[in-house]
Z-matrix of the N, CA and C atoms (Angstrom, degrees):
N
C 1 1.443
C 2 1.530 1 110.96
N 3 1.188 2 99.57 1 -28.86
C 4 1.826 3 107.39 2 -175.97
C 5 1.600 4 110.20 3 -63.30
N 6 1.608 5 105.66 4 -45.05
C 7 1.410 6 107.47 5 -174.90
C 8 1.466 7 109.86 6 -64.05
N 9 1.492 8 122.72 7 -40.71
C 10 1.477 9 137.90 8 -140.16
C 11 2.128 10 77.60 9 -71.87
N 12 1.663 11 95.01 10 -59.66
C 13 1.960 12 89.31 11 -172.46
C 14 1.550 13 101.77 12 -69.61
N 15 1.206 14 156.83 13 -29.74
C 16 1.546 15 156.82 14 -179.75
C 17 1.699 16 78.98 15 -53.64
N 18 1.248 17 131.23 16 -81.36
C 19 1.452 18 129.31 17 -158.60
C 20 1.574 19 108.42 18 -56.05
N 21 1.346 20 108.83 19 -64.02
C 22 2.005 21 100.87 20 175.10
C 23 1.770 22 113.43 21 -36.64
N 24 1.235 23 89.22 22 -49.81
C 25 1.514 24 99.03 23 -168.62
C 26 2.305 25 113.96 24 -66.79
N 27 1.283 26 94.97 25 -27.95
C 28 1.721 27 100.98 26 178.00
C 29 1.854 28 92.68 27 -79.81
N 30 1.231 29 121.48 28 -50.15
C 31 1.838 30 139.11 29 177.76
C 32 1.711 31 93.93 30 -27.24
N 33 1.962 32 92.02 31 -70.43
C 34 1.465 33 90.41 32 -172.64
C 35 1.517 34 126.94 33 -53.32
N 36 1.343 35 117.96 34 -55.64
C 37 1.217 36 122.15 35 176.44
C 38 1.743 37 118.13 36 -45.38
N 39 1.173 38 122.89 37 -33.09
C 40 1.387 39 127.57 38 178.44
C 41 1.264 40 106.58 39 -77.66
N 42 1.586 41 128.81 40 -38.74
C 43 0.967 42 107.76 41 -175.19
C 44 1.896 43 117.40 42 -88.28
N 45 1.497 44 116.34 43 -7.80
C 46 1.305 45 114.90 44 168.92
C 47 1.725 46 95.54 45 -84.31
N 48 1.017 47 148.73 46 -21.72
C 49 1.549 48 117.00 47 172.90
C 50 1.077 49 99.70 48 -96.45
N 51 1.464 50 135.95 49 12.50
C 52 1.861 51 113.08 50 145.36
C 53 1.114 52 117.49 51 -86.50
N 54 1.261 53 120.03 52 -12.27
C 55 1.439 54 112.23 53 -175.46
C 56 1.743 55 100.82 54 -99.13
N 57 1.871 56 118.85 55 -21.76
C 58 1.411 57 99.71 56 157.27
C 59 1.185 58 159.46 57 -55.97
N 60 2.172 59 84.25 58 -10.91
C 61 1.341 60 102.10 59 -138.41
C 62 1.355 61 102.56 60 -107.68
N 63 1.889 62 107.89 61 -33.30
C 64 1.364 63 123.09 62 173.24
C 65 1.665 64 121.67 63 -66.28
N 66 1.098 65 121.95 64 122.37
C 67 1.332 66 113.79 65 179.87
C 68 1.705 67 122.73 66 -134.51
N 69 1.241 68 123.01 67 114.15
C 70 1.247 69 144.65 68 -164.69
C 71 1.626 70 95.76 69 -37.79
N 72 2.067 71 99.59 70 130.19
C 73 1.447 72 104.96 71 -148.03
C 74 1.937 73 92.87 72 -94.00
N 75 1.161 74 117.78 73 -29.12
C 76 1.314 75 120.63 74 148.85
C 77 1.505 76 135.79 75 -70.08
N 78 1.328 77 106.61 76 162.38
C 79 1.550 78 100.04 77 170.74
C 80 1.348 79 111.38 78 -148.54
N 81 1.152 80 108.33 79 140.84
C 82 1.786 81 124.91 80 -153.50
C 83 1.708 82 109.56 81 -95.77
N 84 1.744 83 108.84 82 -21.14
C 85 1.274 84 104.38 83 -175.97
C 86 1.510 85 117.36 84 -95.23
N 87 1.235 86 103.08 85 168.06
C 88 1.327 87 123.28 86 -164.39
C 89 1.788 88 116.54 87 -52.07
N 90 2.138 89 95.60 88 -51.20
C 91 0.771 90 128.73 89 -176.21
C 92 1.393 91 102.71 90 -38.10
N 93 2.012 92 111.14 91 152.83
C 94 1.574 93 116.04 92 172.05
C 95 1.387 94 115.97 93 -82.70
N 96 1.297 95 117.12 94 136.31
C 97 1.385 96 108.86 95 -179.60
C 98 1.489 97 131.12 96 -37.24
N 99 0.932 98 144.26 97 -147.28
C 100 1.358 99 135.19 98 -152.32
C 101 1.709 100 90.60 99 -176.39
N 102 1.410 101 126.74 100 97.33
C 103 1.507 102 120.80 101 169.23
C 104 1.461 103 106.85 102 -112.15
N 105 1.657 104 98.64 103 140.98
C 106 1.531 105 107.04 104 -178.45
C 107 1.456 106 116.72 105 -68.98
N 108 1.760 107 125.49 106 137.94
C 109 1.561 108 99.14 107 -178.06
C 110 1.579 109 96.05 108 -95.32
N 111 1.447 110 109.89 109 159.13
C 112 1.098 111 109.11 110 -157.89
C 113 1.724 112 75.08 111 -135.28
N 114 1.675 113 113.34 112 176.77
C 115 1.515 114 101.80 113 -170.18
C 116 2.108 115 86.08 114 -122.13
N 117 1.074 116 104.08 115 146.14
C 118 1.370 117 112.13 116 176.76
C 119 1.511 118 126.02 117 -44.89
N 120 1.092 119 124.04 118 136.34
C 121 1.741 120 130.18 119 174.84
C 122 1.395 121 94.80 120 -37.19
N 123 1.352 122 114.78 121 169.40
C 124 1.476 123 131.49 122 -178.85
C 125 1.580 124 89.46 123 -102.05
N 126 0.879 125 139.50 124 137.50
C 127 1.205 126 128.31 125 171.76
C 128 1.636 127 121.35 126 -123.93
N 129 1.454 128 113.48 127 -23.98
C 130 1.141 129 124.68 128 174.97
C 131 1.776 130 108.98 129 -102.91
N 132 1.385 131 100.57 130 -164.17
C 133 1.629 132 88.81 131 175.81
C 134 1.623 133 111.82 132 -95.85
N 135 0.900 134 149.94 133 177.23
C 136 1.735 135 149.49 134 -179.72
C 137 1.260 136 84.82 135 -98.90
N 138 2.133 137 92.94 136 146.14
C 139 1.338 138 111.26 137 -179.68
C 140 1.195 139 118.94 138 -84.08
N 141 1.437 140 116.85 139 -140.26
C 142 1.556 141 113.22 140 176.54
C 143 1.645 142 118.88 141 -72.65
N 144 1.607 143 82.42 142 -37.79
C 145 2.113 144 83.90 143 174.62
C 146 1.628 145 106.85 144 -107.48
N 147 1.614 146 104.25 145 41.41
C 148 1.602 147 97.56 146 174.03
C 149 1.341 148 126.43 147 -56.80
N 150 1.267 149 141.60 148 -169.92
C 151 1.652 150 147.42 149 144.83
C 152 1.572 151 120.01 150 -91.40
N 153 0.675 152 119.40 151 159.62
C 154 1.880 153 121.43 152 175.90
C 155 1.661 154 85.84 153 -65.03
N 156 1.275 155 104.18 154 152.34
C 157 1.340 156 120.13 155 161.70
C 158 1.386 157 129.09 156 -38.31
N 159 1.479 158 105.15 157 -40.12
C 160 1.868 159 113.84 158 162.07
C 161 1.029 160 133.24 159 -33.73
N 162 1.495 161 87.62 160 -26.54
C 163 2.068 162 101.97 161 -159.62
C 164 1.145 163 120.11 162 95.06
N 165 1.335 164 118.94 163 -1.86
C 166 1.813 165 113.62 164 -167.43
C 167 1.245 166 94.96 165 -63.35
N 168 1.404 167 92.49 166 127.82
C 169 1.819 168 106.83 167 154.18
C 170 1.460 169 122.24 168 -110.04
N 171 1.185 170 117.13 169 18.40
C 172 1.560 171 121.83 170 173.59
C 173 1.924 172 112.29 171 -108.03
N 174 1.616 173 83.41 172 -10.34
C 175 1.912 174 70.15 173 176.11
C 176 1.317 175 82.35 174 -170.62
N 177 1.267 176 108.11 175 75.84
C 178 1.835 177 117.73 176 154.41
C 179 1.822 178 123.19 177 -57.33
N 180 1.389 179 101.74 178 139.30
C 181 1.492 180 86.42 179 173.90
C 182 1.602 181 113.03 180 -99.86
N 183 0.940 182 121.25 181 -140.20
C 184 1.251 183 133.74 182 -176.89
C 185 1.432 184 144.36 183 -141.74
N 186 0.921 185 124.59 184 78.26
C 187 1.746 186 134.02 185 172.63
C 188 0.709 187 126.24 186 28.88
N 189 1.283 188 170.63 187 111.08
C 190 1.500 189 135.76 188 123.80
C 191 1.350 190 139.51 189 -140.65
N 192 1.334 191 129.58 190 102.41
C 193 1.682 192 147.79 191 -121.70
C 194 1.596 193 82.65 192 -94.35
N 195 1.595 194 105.35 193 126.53
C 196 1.325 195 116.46 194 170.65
C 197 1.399 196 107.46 195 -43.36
N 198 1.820 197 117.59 196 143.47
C 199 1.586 198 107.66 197 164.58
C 200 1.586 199 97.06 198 95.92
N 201 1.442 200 147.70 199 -32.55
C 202 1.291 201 144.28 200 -122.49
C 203 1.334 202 89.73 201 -96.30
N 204 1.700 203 108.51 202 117.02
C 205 1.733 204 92.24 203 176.53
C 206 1.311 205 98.47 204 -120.64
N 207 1.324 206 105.86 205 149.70
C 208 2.040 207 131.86 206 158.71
C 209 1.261 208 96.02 207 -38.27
N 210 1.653 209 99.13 208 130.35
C 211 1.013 210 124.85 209 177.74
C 212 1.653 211 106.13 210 -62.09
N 213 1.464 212 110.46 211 165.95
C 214 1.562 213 101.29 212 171.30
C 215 1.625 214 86.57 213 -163.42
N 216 1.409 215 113.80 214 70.07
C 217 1.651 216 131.11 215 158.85
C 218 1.360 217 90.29 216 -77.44
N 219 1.095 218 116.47 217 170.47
C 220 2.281 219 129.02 218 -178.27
C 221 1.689 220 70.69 219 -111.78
N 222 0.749 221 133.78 220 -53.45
C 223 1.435 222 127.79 221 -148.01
C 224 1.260 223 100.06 222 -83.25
N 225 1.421 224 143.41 223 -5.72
C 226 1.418 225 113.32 224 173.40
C 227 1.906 226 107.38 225 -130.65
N 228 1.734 227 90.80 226 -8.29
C 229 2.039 228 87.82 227 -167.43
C 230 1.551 229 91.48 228 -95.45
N 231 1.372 230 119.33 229 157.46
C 232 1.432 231 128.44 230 171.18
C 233 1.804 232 115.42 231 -62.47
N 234 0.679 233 119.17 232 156.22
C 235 1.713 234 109.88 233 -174.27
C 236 1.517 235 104.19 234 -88.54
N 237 1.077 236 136.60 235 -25.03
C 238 1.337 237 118.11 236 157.05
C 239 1.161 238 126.67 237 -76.59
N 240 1.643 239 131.04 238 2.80
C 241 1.255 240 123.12 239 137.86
C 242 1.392 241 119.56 240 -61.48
N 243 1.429 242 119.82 241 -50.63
C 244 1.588 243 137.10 242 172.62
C 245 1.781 244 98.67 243 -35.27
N 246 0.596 245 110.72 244 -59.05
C 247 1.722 246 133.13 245 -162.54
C 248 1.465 247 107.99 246 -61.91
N 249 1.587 248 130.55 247 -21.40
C 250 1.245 249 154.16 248 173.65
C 251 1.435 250 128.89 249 -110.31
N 252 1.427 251 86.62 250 -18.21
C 253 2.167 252 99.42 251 166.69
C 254 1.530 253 97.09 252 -97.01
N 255 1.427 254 124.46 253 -21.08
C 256 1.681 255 127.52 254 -172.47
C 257 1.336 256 99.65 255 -68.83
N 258 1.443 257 97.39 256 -48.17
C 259 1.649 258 106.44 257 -179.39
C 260 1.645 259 136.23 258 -83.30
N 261 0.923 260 83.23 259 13.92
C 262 1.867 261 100.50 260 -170.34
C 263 1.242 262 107.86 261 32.61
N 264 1.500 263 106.85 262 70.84
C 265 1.657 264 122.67 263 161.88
C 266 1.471 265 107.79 264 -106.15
N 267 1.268 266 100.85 265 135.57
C 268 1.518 267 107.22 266 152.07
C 269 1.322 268 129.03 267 -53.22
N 270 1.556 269 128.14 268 136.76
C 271 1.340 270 125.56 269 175.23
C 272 1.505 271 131.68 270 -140.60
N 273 1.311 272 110.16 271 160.94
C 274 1.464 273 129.70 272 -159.04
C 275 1.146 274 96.65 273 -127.26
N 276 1.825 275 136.38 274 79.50
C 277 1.436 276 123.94 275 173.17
C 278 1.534 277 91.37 276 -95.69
N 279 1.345 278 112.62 277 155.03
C 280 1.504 279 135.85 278 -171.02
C 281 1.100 280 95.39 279 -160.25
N 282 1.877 281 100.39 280 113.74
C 283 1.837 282 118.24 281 169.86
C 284 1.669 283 88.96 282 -95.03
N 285 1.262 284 106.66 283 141.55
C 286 1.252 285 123.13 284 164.66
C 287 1.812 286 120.22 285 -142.70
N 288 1.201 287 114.92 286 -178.91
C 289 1.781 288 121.09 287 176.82
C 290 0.989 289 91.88 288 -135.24
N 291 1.236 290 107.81 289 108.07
C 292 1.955 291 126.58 290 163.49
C 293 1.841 292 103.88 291 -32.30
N 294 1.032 293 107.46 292 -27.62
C 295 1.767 294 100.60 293 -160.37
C 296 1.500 295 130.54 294 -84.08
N 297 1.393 296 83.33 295 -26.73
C 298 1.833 297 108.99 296 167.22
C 299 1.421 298 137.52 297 -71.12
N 300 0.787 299 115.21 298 114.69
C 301 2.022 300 108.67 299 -165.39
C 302 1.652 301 98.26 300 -84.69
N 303 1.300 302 115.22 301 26.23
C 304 1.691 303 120.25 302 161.03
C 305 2.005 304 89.71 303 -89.12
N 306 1.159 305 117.80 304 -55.19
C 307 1.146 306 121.86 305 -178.36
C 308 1.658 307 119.79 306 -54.79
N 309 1.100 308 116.89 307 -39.58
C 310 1.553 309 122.37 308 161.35
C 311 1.472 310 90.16 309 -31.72
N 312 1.939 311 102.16 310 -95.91
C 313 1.429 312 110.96 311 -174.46
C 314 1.397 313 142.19 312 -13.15
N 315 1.434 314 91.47 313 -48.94
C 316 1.533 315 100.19 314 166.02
C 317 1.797 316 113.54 315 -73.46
N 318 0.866 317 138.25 316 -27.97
C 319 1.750 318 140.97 317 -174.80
C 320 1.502 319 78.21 318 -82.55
N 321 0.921 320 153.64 319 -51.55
C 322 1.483 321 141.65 320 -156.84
C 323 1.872 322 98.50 321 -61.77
N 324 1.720 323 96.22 322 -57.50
C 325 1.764 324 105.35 323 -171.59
C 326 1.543 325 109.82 324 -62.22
N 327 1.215 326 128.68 325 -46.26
C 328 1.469 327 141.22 326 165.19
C 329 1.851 328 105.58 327 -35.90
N 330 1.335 329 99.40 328 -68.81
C 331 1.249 330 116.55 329 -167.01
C 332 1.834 331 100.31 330 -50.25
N 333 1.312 332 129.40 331 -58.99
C 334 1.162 333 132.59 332 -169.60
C 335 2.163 334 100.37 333 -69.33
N 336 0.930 335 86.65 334 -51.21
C 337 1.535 336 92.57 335 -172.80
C 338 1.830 337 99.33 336 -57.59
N 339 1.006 338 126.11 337 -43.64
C 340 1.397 339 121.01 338 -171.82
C 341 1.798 340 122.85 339 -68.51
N 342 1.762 341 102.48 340 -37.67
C 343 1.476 342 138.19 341 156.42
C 344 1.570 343 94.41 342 -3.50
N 345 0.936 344 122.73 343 -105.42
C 346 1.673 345 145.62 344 175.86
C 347 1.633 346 101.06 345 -19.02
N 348 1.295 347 117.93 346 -67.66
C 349 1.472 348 126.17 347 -158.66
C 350 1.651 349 110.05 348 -101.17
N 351 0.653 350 105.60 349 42.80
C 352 2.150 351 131.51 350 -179.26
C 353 1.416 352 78.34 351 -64.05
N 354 1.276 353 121.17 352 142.38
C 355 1.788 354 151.12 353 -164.76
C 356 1.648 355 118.42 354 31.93
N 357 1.605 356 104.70 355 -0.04
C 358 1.635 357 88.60 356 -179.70
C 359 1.261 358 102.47 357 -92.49
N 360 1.511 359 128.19 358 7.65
C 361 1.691 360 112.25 359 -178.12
C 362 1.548 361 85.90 360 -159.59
N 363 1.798 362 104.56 361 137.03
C 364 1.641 363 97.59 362 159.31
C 365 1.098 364 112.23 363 -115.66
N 366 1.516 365 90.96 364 160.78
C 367 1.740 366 100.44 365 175.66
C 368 1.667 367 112.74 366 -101.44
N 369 1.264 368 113.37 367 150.16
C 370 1.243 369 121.85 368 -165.28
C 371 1.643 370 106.29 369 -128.58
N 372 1.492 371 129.90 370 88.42
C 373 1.174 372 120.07 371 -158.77
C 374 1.736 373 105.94 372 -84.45
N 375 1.273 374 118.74 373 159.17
C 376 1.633 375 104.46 374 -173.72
C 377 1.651 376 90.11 375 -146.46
N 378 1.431 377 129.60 376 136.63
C 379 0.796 378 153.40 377 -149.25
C 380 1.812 379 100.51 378 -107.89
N 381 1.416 380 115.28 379 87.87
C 382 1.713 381 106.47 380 -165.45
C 383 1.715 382 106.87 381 -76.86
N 384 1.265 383 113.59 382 -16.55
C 385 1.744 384 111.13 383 -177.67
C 386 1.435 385 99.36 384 -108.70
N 387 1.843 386 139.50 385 40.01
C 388 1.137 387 127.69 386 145.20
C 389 1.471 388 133.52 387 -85.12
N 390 1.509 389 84.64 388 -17.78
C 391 2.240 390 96.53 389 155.75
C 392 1.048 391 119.31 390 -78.01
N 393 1.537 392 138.89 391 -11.80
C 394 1.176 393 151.37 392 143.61
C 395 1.248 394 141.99 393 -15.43
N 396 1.653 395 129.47 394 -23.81
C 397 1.204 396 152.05 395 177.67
C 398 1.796 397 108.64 396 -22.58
N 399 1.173 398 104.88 397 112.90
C 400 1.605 399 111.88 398 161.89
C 401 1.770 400 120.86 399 -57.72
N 402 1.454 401 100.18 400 95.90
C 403 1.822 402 94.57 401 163.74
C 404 1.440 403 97.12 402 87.78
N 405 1.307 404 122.06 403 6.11
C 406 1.724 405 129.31 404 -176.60
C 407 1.972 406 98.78 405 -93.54
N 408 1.175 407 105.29 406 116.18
C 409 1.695 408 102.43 407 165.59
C 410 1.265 409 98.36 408 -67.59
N 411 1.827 410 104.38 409 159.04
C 412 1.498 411 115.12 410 171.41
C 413 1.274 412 114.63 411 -74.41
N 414 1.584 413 123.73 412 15.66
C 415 1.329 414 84.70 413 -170.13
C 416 1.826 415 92.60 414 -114.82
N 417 1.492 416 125.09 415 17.23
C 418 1.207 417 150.04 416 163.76
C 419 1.039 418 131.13 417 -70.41
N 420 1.422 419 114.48 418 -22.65
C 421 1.600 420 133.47 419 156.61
C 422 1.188 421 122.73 420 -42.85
N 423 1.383 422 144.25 421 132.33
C 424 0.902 423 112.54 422 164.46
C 425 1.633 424 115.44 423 -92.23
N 426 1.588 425 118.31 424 176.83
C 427 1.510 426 135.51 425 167.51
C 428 1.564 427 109.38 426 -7.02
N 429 1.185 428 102.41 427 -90.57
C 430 1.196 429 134.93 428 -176.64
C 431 1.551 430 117.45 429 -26.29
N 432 1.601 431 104.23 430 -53.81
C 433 1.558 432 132.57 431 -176.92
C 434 1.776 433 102.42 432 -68.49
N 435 1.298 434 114.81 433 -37.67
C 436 1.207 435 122.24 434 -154.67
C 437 1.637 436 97.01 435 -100.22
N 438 1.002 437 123.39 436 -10.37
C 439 1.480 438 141.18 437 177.58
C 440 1.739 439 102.54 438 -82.67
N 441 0.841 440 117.40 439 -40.21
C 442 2.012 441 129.62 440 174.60
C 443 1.257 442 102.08 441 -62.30
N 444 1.678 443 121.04 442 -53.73
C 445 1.141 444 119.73 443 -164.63
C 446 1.684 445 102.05 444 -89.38
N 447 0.949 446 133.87 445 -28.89
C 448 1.452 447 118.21 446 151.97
C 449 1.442 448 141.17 447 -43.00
N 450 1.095 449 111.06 448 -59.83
C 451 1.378 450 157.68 449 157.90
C 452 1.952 451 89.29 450 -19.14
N 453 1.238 452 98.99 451 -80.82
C 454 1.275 453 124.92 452 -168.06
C 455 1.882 454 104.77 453 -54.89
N 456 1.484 455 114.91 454 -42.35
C 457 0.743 456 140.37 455 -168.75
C 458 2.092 457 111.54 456 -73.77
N 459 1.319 458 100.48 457 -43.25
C 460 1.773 459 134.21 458 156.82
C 461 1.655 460 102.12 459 -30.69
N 462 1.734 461 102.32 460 -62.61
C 463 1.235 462 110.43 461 -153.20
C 464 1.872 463 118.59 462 -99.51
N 465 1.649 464 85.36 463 -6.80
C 466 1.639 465 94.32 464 158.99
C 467 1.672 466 94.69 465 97.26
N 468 1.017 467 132.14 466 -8.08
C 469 1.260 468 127.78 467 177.61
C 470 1.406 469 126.06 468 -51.92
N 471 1.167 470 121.75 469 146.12
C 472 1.594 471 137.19 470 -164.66
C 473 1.419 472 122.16 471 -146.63
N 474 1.360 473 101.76 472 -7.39
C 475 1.804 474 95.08 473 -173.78
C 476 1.440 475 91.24 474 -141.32
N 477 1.463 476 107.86 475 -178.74
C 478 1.670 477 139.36 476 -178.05
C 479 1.378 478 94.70 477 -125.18
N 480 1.595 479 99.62 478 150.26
C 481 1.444 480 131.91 479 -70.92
C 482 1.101 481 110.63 480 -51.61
N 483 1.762 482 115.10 481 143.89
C 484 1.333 483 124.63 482 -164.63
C 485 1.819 484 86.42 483 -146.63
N 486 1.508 485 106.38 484 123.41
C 487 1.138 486 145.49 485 177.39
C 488 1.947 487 120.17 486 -89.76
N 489 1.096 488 117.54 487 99.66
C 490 1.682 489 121.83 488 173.60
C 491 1.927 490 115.76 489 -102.99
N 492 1.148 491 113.50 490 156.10
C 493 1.727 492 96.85 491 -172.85
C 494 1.459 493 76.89 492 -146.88
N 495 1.322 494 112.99 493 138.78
C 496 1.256 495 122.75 494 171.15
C 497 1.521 496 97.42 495 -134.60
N 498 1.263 497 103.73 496 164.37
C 499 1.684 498 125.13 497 -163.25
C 500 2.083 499 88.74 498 -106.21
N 501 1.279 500 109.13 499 179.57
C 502 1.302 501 142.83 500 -177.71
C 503 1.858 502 107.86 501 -59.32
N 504 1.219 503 101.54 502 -52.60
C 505 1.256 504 111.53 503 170.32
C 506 1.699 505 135.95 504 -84.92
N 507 1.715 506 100.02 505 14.26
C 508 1.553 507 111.30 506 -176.84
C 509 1.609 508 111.70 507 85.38
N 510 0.953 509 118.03 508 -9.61
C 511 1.720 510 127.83 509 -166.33
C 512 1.852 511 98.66 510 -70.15
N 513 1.671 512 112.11 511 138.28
C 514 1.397 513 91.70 512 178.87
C 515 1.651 514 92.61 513 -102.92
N 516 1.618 515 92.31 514 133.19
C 517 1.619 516 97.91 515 -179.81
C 518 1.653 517 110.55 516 -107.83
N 519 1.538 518 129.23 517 2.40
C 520 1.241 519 118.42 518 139.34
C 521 1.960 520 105.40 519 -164.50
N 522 1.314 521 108.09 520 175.54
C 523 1.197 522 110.03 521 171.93
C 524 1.441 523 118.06 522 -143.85
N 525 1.454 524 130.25 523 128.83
C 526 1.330 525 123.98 524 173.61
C 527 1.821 526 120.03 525 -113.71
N 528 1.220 527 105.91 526 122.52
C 529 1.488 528 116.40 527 165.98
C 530 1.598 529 121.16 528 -61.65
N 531 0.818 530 148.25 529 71.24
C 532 1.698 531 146.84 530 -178.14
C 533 0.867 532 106.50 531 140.54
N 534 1.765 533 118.77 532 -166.54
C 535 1.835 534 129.24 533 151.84
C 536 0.927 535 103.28 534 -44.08
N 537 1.383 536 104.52 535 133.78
C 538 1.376 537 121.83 536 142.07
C 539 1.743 538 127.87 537 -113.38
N 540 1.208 539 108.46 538 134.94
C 541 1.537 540 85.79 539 173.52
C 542 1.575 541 115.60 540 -89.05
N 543 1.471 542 87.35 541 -177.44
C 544 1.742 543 90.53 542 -174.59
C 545 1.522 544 119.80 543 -76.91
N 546 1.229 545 120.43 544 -19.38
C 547 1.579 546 92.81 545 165.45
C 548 1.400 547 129.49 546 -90.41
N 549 0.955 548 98.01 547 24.10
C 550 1.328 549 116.80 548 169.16
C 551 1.546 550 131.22 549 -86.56
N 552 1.914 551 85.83 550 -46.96
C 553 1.700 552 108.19 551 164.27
C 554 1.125 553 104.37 552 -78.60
N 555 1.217 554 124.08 553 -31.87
C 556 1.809 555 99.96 554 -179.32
C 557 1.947 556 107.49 555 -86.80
N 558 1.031 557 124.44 556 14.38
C 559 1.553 558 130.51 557 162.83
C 560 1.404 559 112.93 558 -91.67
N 561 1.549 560 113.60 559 -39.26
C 562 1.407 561 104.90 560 151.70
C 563 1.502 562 137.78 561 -69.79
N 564 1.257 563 110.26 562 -31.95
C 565 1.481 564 118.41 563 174.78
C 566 1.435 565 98.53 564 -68.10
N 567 0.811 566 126.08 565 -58.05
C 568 1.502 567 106.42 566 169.15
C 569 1.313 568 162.16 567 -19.35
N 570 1.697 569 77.54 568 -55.89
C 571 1.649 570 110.47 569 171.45
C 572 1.558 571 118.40 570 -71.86
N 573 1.340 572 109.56 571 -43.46
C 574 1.711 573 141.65 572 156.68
C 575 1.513 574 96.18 573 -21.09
N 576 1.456 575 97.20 574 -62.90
C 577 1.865 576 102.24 575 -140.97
C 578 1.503 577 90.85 576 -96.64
N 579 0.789 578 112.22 577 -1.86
C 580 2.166 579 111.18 578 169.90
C 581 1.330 580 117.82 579 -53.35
């Protein structure tokens, strides 16, 4: 008896996903078709704040074209970046917003990850809401301030905290959008200081 319902019961199921599955190759109504939007091929390569090819927009990665070096315009990088590409130091710039306790987190992961490797890489912290001024015209800024927001602006950035690692020779050898944890930063610091 077990088999006789095991068989009706496998029968049934096959025959409701053929009949879910088949779908009438014409259509008789009036109504306009109905096309799925679908989002365009990637066709080029993704920029600095691209998405993975998937499309994810909840946890994009990040770019970065062998060879790609930091800019070093006077007019748009901060001079203590200047001051660390002069010197062929390795670097750790990190834009952050003082206000966010995502940003804590991250000074916590930085902080431990850096611990170990004290003078082989600096960090260069940059303040992304000091161009920010309430009711301040831009042209009240000073240099300096307006150099961050360029800068930042250079490299395509859009979010807090956003992580860059450059090597000895200015080259950017990776970049992260969000938290990161620390073994992660210390896989880049690594790679940096090679």
């Amino acid at each position: 008896m077990r088999r006789v319902v095991t068989v009706l019961t496998i029968v049934t199921a096959a025959l409701v996903l053929a009949a879910c599955g088949s779908a009438p190759t014409t259509s008789t109504s009036n109504a306009p078709a109905v096309v799925p939007v679908t989002q365009p091929a990637n066709t080029g390569q993704a920029g600095p704040s691209g998405t993975a090819a998937s499309g994810d927009i909840y946890s994009p990665t990040q770019t970065v074209s062998p060879g790609e070096l930091l800019s070093t315009d006077q007019a748009v990088v901060p001079a203590s970046v200047l001051a660390n590409v002069a010197a062929k130091r390795p670097m750790l710039i990190f834009w952050y917003e003082p206000t966010t306790k995502v940003t804590t987190d991250q000074v916590k992961e930085i902080t431990a990850a850096l611990k170990k490797y004290t003078g082989m890489i600096q960090l260069v912290n940059l303040d992304y809401t000091v161009g920010l001024a309430s009711g301040a015209a831009s042209s009240t800024i000073d240099p300096d301030t307006q150099k961050v927001e360029l800068f930042a602006a250079s490299l395509g950035i859009n979010t807090t905290p956003y992580t860059v690692f450059t090597d000895q020779y200015g080259r950017i050898t990776y970049r992260f959008a969000g938290i990161v944890d620390r073994s992660l930063l210390t896989r880049e610091v690594l790679r940096a200081t090679e």
